[in-house]
N, C-alpha and C positions, 0 to 999 in steps of 0.2 A: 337424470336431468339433461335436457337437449343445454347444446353450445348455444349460448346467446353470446353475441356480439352488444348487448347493448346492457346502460345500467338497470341493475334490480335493486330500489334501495326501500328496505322493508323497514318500519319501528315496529320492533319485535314487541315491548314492555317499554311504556314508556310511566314510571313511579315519580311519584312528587319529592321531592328532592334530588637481451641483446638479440634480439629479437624485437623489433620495434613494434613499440605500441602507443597507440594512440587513443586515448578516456575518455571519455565523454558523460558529462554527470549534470544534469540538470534541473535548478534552481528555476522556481518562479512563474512557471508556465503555467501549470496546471496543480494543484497540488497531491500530494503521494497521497494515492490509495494503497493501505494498508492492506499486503497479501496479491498484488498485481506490480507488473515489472513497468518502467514508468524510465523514459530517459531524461538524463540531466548533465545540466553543462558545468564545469566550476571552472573561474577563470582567476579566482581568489582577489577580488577587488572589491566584496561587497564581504556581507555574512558568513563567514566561514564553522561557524558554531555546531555544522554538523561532523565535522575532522577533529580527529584528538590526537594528541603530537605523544610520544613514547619518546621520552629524553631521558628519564630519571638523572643520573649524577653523568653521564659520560661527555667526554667533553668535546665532541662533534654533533651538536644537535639538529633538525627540521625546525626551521623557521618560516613562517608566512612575513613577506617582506618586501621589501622593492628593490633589494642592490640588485637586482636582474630582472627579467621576464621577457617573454617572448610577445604579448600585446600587452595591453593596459600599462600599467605598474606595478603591477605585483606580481609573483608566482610563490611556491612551497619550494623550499631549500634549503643545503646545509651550511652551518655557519658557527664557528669555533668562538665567537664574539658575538652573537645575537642581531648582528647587523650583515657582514656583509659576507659574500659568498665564497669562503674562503675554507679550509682545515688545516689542523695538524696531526702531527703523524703519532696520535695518541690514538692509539685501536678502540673505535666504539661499533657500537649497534643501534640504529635504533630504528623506531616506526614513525607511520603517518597511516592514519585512517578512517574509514568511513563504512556504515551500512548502506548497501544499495540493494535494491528490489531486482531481479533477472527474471527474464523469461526464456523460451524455447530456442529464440534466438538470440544472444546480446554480443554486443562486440562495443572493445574498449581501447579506446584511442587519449592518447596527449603527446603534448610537445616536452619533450628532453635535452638534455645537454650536461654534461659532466666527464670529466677527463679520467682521473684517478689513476692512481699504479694498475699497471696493465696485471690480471689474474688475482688482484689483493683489493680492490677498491671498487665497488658497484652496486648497483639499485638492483633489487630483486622485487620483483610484483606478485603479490598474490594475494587467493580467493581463501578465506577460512569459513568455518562455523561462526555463526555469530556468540557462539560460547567459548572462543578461543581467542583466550588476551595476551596481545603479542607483550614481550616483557623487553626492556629497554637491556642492552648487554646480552641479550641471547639471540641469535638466529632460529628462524620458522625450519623448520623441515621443508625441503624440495617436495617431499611425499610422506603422509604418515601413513599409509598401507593402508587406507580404507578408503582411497578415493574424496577424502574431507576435506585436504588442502592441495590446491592446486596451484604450481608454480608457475605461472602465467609468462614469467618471461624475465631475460635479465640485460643490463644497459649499462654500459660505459663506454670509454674512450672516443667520445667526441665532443669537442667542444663547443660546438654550435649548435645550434636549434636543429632536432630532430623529431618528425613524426614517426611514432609507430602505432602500429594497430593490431587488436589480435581480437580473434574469435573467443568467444567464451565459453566455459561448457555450458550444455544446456541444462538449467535447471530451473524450476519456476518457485520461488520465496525469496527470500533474501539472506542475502551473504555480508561478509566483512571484505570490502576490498584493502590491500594493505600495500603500503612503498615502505618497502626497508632497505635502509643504505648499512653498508657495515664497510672500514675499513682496516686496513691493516697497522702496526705501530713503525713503519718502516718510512718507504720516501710520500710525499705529499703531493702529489701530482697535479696542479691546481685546472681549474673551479671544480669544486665537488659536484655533485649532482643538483641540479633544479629544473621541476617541472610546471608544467601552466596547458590554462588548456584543456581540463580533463574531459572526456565525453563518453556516456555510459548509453548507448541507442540500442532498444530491443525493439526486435517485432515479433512477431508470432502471437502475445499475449493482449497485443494493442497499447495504444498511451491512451485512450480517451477522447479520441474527436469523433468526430462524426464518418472520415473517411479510415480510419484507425481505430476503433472503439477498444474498450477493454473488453476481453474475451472472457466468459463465463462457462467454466466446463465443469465444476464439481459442487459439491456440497460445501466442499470450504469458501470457494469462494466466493458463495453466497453467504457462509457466516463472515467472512472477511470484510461484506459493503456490507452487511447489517450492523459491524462494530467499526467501520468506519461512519455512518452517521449517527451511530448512539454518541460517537467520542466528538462529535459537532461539524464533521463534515458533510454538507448537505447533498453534497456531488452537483450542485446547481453548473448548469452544462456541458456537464461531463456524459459522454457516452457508453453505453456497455450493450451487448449481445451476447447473447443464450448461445451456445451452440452445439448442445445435444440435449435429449431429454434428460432429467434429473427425475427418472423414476423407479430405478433397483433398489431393492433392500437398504443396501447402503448411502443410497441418494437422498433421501426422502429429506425433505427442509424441515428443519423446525424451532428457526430461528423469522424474527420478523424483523423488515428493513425499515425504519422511521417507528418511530413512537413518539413519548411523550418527552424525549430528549432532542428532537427536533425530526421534521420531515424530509421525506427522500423529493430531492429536485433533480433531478438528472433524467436521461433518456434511456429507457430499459425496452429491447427489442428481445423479444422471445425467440425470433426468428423461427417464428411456428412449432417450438418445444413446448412442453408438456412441464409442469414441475409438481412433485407430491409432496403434498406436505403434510406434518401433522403437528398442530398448534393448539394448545390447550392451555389456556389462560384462568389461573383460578384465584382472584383478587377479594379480599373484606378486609374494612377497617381502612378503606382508600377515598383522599379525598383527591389523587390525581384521577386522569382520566388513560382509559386504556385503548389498545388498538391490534386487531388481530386481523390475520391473513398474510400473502405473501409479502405484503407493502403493508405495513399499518397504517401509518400516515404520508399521506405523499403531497407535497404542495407545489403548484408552477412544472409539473413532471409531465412526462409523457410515457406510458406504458403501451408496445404493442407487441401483437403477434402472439400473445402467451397464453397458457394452457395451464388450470391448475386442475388435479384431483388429491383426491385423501381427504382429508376433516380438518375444519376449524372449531373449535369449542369456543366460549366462555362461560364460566360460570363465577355466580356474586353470592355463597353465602351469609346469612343474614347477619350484618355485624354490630358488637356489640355497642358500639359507639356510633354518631353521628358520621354520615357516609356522603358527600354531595360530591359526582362525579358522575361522566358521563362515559359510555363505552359501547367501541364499533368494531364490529366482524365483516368481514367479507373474503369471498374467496382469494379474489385480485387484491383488496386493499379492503384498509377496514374503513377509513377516511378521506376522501379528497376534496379539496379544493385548489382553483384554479387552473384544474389539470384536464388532461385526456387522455381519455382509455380507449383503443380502435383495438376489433379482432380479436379481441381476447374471449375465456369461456372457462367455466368453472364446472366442472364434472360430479365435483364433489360436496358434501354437506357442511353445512354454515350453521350453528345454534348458539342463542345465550340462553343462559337461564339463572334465576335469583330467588330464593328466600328473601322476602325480607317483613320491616315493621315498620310502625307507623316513624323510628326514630332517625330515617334516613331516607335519605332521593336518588335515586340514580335516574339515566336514561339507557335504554339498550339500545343499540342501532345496530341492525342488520341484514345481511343481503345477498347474493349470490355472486354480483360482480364485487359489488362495495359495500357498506353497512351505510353508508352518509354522503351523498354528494354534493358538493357547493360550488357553484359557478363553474361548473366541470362538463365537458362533454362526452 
């Protein structure tokens, strides 16, 4: 099949029917795609629901509060009374934390302050598994010998607002970032630790804009924006680019981005890659409707610059019950409306096919760029 740049939309069958650092975590901008690194600000004045505090029985707990902060009102701090920013000299441990998304590049900043017995009393930060649950009265490991936990950095003796910042290692999924304070049962060296401020900034991977896009380099992370719009994120102006082809043995797609749980709205740039895929949808006894290729359904989107080979199937055998739904293939997408597709081309084969009987209706729609276009250019 020659690369058409333009739509081909066929009805196949159509049937009747101490070390300073500085956080950075951010809230509210855009929302987290699930499997891409994504920065966020927390300044703890609003929702804090995604932090879980590690106090169990000890009696110096992390509290979100306002007897201190560096802006706003608030910050995360300790406090022997639940109010104010103070301890005593009863030896605890405990956590403060969160999952965050990283990419190739991340670096983590916030504001600190906390005095404490010099060599007995301090904040330690670190990176875990997101299967590693810190336990209130135990210390993390500085290092478990496999590279898993990494001790990012440690803080005290100052009692004023301090920024720090550090680099992160590189890794692209997502981690446990963790603040554990532990002190000693000796003198009490007041204010304990409180921080504000947090700020969690990657690049490499992109946030999402248009001069930033998120980065597309693997087979995951194309299942990753396929199960974030099944899970109802529609990605509606969110950005992403392709940036290599996705066509080795191990590449090959074969998951679809929108369906019948909602459509992909965001801006998908190929960046002139190529993506294989292999999609075989075998549906009876369905009264929803289905959607096959690399984008099932995509609405208000813009797809350009992309390349697909390999095969889309569908097949509808004859079911035994009453059937009324309707179903689209296509290379690029199976469905659009409102959208646009530029540059793109389909290499490879697009078929439905159906048994059926007089006691059910489907529609087939399909096509080489799209199965069905509506109001689409």
């Amino acid at each position: 099949m020659k690369k058409n740049n333009k739509f081909k939309s066929v009805v196949m069958s159509k049937l009747i029917a101490k070390k300073k650092i500085v956080c950075t975590l951010s809230f509210g901008l855009l929302s987290v795609i699930s499997g891409f690194a994504q920065n966020f600000t927390e300044n703890f004045e609003g929702n804090v629901s995604a932090w879980t505090l590690v106090n169990g029985w000890q009696t110096n707990k992390w509290v979100i509060g306002s007897a201190t902060a560096y802006e706003g009102s608030k910050s995360a701090y300790i406090s022997n009374d639940g109010t104010a920013n103070a301890y005593g000299n009863t030896a605890s441990i405990v956590h403060l934390y969160r999952d965050v998304e990283l990419g190739a590049n991340s670096t983590l900043t916030f504001f600190w302050k906390g005095q404490g017995e010099s060599g007995y009393d301090e904040l330690k930060v670190y990176l875990i598994p997101t299967s590693t649950w810190p336990t209130a009265g135990s210390q993390l490991p500085d290092n478990d010998g496999y590279g898993n936990i990494y001790l990012l950095g440690t803080f005290s003796e100052s009692a004023s607002w301090t920024q720090g910042t550090i680099n992160l290692p590189a890794y692209s999924g997502t981690k446990r970032l963790v603040f554990s304070w532990r002190n000693a049962n000796s003198s009490a060296v007041q204010p304990p630790i409180a921080i504000d401020n947090v700020v969690l900034t990657t690049t490499g991977n992109g946030i999402g804009t248009e001069t930033n896009p998120y980065l597309i380099s693997s087979k995951a992370n194309m299942e990753a924006l396929a199960l974030t719009v099944a899970n109802g994120n529609d990605c509606s102006g969110i950005y992403f680019s392709l940036t290599r082809d996705l066509t080795g043995a191990n590449d090959t797609v074969t998951t679809v981005i929108g369906g019948t749980s909602g459509a992909f709205k965001g801006i998908f740039d190929g960046g002139g890659h190529e993506v294989a895929v292999k999609i075989n949808i075998k549906i009876s006894n369905s009264v929803n409707d289905t959607y096959a290729g690399v984008f099932g359904r995509i609405g208000g989107a813009t797809i350009k610059n992309l390349g697909v080979s390999g095969s889309v199937s569908s097949s509808y055998p004859s079911p035994s019950l009453l059937s009324i739904s309707d179903h689209y293939s296509g290379g690029i997408c199976g469905y659009a409306y409102s959208s646009t597709i530029t540059n793109c081309y389909n290499t490879g084969s697009v078929s439905s096919s159906s048994s059926y009987s007089e006691n059910y209706a489907i529609d087939l729609y399909s096509g080489g760029i799209c199965g069905l276009v509506s109001s689409s250019t």
